[in-house]
VEXPA-938993 format. One line per 8 residues: number of its first residue (from 1); for each residue y, z, x of N, C-alpha, C, CB. Coordinates in pm, 1 decimal. Glycine has a CB too. Layout:
VEXPA-938993
NUM> Y Z X Y Z X Y Z X Y Z X; ...
This chain:
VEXPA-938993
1> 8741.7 4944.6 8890.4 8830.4 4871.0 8978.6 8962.3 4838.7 8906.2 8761.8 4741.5 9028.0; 8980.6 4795.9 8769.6 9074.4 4751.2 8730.4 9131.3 4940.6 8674.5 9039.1 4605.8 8619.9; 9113.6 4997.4 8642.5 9192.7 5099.5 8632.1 9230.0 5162.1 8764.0 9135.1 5186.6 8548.2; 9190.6 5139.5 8921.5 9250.0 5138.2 8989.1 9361.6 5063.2 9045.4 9194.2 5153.5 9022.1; 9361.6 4945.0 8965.0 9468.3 4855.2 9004.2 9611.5 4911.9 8951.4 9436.8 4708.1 8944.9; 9569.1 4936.7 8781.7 9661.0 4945.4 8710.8 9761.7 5082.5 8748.2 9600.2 4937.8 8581.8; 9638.3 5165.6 8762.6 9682.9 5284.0 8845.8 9800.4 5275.8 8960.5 9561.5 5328.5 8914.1; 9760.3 5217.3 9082.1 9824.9 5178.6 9242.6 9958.7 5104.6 9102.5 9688.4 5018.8 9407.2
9> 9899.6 5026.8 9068.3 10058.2 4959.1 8996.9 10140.6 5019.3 8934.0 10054.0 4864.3 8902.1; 10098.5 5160.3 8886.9 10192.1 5247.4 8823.8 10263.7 5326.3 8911.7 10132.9 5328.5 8733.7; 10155.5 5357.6 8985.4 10254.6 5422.8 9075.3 10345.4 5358.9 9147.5 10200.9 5488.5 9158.6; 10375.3 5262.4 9210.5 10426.7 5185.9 9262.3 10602.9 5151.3 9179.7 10313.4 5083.2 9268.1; 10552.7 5086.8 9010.0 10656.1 5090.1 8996.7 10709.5 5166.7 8938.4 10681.2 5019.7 8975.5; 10666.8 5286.1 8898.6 10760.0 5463.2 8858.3 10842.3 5501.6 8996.5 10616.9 5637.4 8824.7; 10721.3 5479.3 9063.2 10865.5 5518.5 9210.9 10974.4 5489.3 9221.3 10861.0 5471.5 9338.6; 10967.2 5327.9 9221.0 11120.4 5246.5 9208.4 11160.3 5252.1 9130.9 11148.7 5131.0 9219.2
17> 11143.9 5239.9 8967.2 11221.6 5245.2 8844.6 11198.5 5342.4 8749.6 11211.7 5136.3 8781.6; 11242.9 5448.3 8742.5 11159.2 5569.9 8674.3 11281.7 5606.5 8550.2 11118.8 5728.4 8807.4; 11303.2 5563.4 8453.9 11379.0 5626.5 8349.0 11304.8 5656.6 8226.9 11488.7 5546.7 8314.9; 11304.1 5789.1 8210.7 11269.9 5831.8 8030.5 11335.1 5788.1 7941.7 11283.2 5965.7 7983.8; 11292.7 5719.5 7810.9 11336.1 5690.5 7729.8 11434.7 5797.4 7651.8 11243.5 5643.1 7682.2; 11279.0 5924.6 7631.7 11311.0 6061.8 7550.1 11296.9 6184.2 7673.1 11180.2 6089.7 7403.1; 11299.9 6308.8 7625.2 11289.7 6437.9 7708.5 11185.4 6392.1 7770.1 11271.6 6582.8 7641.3; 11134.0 6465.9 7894.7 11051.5 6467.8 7989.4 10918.8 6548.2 7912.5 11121.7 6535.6 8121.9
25> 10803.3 6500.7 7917.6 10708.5 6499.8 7898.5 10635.9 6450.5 7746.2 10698.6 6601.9 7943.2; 10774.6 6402.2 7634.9 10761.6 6311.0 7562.7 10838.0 6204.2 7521.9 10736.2 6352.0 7495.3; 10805.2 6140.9 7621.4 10857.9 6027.4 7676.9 10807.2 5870.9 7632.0 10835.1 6050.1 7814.4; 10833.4 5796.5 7663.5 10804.9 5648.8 7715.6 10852.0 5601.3 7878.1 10888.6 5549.3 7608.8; 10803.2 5593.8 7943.2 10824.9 5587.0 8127.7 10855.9 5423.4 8120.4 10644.4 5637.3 8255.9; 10905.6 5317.8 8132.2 10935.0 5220.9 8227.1 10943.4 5191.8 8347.3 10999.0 5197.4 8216.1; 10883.5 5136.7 8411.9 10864.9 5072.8 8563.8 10895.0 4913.3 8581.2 10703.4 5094.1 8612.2; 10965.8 4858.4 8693.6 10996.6 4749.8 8692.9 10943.7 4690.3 8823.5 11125.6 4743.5 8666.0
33> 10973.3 4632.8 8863.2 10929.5 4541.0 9041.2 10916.4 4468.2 9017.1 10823.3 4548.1 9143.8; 11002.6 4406.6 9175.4 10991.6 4266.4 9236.8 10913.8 4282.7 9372.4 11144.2 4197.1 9262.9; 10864.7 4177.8 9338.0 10732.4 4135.4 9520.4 10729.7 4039.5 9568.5 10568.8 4128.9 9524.7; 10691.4 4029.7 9658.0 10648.9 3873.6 9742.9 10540.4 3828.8 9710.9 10632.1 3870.9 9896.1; 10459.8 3682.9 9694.1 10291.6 3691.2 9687.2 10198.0 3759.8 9736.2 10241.5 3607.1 9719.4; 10288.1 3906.1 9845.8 10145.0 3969.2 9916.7 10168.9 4105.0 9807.7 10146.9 4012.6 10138.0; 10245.2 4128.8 9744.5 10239.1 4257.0 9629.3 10345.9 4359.8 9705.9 10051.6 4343.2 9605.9; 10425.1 4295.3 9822.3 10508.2 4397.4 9898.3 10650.7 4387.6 9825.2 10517.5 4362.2 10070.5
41> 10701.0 4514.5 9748.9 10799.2 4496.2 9711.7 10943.9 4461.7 9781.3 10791.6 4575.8 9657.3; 11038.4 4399.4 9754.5 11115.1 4310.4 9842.9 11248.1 4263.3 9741.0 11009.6 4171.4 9900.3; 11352.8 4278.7 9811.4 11461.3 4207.0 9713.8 11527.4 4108.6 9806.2 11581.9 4315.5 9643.1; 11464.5 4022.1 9944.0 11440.7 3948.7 10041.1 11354.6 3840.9 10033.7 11409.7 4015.0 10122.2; 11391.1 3732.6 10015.5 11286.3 3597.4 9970.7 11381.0 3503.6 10076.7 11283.6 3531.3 9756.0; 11263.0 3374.1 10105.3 11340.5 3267.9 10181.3 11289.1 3103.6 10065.6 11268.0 3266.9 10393.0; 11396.7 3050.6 10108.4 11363.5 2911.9 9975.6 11241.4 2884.9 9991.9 11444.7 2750.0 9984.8; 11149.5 2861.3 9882.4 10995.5 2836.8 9849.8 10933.1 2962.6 9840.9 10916.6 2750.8 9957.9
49> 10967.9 3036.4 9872.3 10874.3 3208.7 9834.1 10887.3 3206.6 9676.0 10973.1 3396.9 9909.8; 10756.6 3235.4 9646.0 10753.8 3272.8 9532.6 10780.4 3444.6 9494.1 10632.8 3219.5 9497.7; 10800.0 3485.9 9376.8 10891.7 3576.2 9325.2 10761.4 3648.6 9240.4 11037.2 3503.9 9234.6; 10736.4 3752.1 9246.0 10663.8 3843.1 9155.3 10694.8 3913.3 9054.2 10622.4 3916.0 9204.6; 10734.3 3914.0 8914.7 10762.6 4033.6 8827.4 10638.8 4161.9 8790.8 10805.7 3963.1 8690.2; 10700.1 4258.0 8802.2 10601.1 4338.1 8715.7 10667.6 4425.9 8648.5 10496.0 4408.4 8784.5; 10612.1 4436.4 8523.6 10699.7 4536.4 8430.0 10601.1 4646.9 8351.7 10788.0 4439.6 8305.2; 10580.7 4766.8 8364.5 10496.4 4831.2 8245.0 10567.2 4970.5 8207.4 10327.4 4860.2 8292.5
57> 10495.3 5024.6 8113.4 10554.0 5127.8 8001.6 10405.4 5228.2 8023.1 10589.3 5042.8 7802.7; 10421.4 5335.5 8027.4 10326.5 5456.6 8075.3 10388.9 5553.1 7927.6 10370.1 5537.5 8279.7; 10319.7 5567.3 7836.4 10308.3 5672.6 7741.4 10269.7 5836.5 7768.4 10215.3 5620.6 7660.2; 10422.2 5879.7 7763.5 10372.0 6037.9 7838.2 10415.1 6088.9 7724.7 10447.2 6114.7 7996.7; 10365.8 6074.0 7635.6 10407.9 6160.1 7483.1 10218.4 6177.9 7440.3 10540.1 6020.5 7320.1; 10263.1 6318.5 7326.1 10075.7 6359.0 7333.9 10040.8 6258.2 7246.0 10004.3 6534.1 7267.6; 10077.3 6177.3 7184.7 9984.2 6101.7 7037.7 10041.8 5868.9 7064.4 10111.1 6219.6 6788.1; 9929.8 5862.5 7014.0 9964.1 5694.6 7019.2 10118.2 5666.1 6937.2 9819.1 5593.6 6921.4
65> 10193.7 5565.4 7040.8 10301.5 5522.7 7003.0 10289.5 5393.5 6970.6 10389.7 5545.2 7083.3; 10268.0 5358.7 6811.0 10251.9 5227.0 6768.5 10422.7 5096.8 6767.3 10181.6 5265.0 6601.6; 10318.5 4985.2 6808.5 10465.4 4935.6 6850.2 10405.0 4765.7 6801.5 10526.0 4972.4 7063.0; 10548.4 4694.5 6769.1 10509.5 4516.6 6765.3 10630.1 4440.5 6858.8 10520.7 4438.1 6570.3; 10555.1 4341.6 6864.2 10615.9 4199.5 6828.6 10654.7 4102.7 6770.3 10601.3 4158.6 6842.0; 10757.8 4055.9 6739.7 10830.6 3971.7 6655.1 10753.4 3818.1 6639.7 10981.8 3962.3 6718.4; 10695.9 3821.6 6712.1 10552.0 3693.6 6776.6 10467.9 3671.3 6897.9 10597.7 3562.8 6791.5; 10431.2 3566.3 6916.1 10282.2 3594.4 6992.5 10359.4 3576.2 7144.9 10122.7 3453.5 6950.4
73> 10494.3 3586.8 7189.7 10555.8 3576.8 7308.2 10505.1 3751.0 7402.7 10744.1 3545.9 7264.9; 10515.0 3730.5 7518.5 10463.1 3829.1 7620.8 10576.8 3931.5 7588.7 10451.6 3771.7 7792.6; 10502.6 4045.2 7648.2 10582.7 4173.7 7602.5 10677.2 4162.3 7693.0 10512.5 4320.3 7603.7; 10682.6 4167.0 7770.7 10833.4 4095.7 7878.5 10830.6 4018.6 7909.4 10884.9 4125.9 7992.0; 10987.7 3961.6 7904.2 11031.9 3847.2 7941.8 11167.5 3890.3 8064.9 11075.2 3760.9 7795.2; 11101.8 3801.0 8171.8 11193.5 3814.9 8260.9 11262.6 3674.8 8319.5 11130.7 3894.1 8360.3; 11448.3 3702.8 8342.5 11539.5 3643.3 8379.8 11558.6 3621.1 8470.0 11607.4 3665.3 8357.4; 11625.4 3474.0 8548.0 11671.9 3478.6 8681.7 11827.9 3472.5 8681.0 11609.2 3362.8 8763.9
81> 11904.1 3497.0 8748.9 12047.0 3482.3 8703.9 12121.6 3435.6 8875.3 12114.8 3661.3 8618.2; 12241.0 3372.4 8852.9 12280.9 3327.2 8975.6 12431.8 3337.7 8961.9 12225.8 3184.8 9010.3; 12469.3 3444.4 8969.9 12601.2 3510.6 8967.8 12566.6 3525.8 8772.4 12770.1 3389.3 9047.3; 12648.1 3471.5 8721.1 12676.3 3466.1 8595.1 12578.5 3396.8 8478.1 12792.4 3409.4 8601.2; 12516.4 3320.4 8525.0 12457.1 3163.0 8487.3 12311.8 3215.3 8486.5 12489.8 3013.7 8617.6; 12226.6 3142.1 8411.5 12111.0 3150.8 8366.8 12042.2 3069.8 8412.4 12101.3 3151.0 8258.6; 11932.2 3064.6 8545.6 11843.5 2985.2 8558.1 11758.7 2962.8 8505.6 11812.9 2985.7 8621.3; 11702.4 3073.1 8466.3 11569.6 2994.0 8379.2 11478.1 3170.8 8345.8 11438.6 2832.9 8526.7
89> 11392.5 3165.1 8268.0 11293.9 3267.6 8259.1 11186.4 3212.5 8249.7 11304.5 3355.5 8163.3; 11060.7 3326.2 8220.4 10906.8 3308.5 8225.6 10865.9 3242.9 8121.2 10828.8 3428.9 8230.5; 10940.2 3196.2 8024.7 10874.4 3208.3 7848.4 11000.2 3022.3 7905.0 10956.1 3423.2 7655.2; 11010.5 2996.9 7991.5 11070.1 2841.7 8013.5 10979.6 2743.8 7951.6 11084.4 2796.5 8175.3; 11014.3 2639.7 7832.6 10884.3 2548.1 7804.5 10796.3 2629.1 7719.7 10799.5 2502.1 7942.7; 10789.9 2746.5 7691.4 10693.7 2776.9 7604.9 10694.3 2816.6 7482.2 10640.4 2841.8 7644.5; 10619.5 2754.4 7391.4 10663.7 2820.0 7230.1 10575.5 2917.9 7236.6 10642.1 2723.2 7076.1; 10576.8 3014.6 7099.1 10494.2 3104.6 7036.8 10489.4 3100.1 6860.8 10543.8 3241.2 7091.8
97> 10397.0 3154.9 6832.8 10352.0 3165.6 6700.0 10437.7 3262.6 6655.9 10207.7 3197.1 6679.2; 10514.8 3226.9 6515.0 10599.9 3322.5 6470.3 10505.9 3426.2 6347.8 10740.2 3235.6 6407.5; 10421.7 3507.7 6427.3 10308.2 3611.0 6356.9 10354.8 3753.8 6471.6 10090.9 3535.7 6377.2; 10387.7 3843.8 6342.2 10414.8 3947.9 6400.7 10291.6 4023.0 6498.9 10462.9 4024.0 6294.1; 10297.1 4061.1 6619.4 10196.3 4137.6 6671.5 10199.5 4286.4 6701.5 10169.2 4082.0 6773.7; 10121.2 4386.1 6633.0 10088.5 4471.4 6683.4 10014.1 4554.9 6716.4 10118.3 4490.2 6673.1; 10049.4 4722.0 6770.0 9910.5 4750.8 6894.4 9962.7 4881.8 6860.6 9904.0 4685.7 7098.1; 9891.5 5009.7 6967.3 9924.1 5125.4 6993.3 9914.9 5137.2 7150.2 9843.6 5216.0 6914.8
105> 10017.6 5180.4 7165.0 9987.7 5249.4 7348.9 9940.8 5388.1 7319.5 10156.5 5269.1 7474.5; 9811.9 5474.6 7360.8 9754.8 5548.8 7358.7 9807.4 5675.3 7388.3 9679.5 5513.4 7406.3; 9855.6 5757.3 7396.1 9900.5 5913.6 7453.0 9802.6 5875.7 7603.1 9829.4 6094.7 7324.9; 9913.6 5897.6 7705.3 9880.1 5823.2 7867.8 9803.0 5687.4 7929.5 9800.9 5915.4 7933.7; 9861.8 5596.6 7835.6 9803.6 5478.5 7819.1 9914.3 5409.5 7891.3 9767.0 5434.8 7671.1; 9873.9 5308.3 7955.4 9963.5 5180.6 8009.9 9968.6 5055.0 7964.4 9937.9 5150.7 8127.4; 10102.4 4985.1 7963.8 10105.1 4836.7 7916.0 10124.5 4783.4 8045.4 10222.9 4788.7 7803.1; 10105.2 4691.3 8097.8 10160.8 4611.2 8237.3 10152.0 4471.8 8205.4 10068.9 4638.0 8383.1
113> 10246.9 4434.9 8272.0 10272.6 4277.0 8207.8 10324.3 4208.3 8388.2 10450.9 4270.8 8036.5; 10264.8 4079.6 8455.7 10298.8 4045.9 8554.8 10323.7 3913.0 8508.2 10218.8 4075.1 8657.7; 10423.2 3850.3 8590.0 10438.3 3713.3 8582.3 10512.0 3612.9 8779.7 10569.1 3710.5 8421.1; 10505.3 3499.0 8767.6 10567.5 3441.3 8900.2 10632.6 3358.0 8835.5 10481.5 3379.8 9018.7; 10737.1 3345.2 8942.3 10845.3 3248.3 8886.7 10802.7 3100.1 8906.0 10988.7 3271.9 8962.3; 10726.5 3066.0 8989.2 10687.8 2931.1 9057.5 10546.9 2909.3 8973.7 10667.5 2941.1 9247.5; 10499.6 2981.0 8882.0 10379.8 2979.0 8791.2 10412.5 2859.6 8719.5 10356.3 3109.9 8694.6; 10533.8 2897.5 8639.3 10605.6 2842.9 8528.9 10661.6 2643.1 8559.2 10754.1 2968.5 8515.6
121> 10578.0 2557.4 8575.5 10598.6 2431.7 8608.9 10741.6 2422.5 8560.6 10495.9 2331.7 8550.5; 10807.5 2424.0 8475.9 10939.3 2463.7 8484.5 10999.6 2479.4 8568.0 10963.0 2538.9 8446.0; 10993.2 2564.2 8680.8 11062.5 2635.0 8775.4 11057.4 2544.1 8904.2 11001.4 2779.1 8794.0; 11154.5 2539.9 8972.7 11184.4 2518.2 9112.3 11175.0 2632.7 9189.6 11309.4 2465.2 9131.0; 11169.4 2562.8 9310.8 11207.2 2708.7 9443.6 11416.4 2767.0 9436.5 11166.6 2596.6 9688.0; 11377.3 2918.3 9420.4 11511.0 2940.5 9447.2 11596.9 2872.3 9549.1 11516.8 3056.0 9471.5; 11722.4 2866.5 9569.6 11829.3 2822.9 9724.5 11911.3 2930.1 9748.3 11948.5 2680.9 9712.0; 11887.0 2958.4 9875.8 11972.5 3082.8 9913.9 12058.6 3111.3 9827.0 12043.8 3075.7 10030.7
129> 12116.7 3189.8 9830.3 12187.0 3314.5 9711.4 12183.7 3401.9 9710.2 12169.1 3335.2 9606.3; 12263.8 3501.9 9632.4 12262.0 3609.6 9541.1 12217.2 3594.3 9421.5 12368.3 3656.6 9525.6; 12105.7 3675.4 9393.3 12054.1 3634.4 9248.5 12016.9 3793.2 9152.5 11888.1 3522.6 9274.8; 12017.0 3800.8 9030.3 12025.4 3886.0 8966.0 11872.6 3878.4 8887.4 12154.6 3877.4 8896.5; 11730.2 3974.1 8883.1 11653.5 3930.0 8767.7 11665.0 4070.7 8652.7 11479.5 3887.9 8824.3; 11603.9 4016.4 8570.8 11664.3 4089.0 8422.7 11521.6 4109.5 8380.0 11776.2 3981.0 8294.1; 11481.2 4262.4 8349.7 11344.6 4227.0 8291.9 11363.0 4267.8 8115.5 11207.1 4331.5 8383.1; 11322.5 4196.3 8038.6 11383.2 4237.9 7883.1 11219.6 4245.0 7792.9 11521.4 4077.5 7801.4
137> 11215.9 4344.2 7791.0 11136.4 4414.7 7734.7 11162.8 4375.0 7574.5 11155.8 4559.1 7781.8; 11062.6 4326.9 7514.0 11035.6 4276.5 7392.1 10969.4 4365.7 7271.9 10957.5 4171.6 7421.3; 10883.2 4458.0 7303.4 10857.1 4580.1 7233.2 10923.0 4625.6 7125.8 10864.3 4668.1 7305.2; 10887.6 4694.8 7006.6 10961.0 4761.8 6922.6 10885.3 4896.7 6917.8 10979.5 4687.8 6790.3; 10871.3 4983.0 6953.3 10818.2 5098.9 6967.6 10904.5 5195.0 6799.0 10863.1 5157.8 7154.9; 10799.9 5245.6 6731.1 10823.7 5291.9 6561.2 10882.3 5424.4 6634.8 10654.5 5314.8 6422.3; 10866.5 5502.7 6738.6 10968.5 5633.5 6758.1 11061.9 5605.6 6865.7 10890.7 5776.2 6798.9; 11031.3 5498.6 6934.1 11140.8 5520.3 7028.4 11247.6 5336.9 7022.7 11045.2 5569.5 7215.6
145> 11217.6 5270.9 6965.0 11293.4 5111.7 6965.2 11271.6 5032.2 7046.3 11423.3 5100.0 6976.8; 11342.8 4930.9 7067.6 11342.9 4896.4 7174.4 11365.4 4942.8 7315.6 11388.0 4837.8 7154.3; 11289.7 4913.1 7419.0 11365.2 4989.7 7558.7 11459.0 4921.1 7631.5 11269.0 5026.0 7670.8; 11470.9 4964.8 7683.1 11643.4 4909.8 7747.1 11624.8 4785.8 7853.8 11739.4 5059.8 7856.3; 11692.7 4695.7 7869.0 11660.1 4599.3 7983.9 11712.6 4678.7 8179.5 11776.4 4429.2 7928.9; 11637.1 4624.7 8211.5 11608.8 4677.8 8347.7 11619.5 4548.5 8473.7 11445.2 4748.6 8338.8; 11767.7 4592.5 8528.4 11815.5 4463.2 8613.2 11735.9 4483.7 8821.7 12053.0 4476.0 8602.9; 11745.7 4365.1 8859.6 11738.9 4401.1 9000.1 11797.4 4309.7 9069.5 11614.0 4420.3 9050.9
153> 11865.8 4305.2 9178.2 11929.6 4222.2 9279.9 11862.6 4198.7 9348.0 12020.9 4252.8 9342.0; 11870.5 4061.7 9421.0 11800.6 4004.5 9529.1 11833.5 3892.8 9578.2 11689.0 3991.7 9507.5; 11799.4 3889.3 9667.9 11878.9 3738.6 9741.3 11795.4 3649.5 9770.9 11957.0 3750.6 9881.6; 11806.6 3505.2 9831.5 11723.7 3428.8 9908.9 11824.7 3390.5 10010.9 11650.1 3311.3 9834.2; 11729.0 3427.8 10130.7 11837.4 3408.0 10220.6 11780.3 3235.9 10338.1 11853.2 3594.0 10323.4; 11798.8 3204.6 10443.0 11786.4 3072.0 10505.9 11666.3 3133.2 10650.3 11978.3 2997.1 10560.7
């Protein structure tokens, strides 16, 4: 069941956000999405909807790509932005252990990382707007670096 989840979730967000790091078929894949609480992707919210991130990395290279963390913080961290200005992110209120962490993503292995904005007691309900989220990928991948941050627009409308 859960490798069907992860699965439906890959596919889902390669559709919408599909950039290779490296050449095509040795690669690192990134996927990004935004949802509503029902998992329907959406860049359409009304004040009090909560906000879905999902972010993962699909290893299409043949051999494990070993990678860390700078500390025990989530492999993405995602932004809210309101024109220019910084509302707040997921990692709002939270410390981490400054202990390096690391792992291997497997040759066709997935990382997926989800978070809500209204999770975070921190957080308020958005107010109509234009709003910008930022997903910033925390990873250090030993062949390929860091990956690039991955923006999306969305509004809350009345």
């Amino acid at each position: 069941m859960k490798s069907l989840l992860v699965f439906g979730l890959m596919a889902a967000l390669t559709a919408c956000s599909k950039k290779p790091i490296q050449p095509e078929g040795k690669s690192l894949v990134a996927g990004f999405q935004l949802t509503n609480p029902y998992g329907i992707p959406t860049t359409t919210f009304h004040p009090g909807e909560d906000l879905i991130f999902s972010f993962a990395v699909v290893n299409q290279t043949e051999r494990a790509q070993p990678w860390r963390l700078p500390d025990t913080r989530p492999f993405a961290i995602f932004e809210v932005y309101l024109g220019e200005g910084l509302i707040g992110t997921t990692v709002d209120g939270y410390g981490f252990f400054p202990v390096v962490v690391e792992g291997e993503l497997q040759s066709g292995g997935i990382l997926a990382a989800k978070d809500s904005w209204l999770e975070n007691g921190e957080h308020r309900s958005l107010t109509a707007g234009n709003y910008t989220l930022v997903a910033k990928p925390q990873l250090k991948f030993d062949d390929f670096g860091t990956l690039p941050d991955k923006k999306i627009d969305f509004e809350v409308v009345q």
